[in-house]
N, C-alpha and C positions, 0 to 999 in steps of 0.2 A: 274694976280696971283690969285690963287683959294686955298683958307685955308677952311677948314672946321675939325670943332672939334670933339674930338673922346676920347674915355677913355680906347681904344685899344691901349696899346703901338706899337709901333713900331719897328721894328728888326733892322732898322738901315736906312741910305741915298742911292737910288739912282739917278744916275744922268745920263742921256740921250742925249747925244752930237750929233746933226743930226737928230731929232728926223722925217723922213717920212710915207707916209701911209703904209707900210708893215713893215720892220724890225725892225726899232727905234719904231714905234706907237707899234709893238706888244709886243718889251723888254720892255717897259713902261709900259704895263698893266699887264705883268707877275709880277713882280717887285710890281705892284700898288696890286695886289691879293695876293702878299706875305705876304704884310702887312707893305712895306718900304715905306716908306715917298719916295714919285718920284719928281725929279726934272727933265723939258722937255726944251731943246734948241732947235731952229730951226730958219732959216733965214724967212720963212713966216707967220710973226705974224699973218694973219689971222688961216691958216691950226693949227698952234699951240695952239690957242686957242680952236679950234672946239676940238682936239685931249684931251688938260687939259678939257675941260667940258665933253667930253664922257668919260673917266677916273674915273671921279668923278662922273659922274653919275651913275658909273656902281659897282665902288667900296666904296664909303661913308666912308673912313675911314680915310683921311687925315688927321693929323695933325699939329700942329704949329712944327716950327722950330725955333731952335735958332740959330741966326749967329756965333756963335761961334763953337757950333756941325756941324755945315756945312763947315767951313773953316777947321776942325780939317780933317772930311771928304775926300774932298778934296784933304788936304796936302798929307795925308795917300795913295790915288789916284795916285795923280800925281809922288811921290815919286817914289811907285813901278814901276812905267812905267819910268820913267829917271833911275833908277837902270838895272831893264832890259835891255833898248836900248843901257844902257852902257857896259854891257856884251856883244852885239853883234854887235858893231858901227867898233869896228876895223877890224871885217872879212869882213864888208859890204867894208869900204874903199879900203881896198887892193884890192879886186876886182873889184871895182869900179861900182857896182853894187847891186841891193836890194831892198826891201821892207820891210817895217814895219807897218803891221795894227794894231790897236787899236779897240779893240771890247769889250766891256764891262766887 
């Protein structure tokens, strides 16, 4: 985890699910230059770390998070996205066929 303090507020949380070397590592550092607090997932703890330390290296503005702002975050996230899927689960059924990506 890489916290680094700042008297830049912040616009708000993102969060990064998948984070690899082209699309996830690039919406992360847009995001990171926005001026949002980035939060990066990835299965290869090492690559993930290289990607949080060039991030930070490059943007210097992180700052601390409160777990409570991040679950609201979150909630707010994942809501919208089960509200959507549920608009469009029963055309997908009947057909029996479908996709649904999730992109930030």
């Amino acid at each position: 985890m890489h916290r680094m303090e700042s008297s830049i507020t912040a616009k708000g949380v993102a969060v990064t699910v998948g984070v690899g070397p082209k699309l996830g590592r690039s919406i992360a550092h847009k995001f990171a230059h926005e001026r949002y607090i980035v939060a990066i997932l990835a299965r290869d703890l090492g690559r993930l770390s290289r990607f949080a330390d060039e991030i930070a290296r490059e943007e210097k503005a992180f700052t601390d998070i409160k777990t409570d702002s991040l679950k609201k975050s979150l909630a707010i996230s994942f809501l919208d996205d089960f509200l959507c899927t549920q608009q469009v689960l029963s055309g997908k059924v009947k057909r029996r066929r479908g996709t649904i990506l999730f992109t930030g």
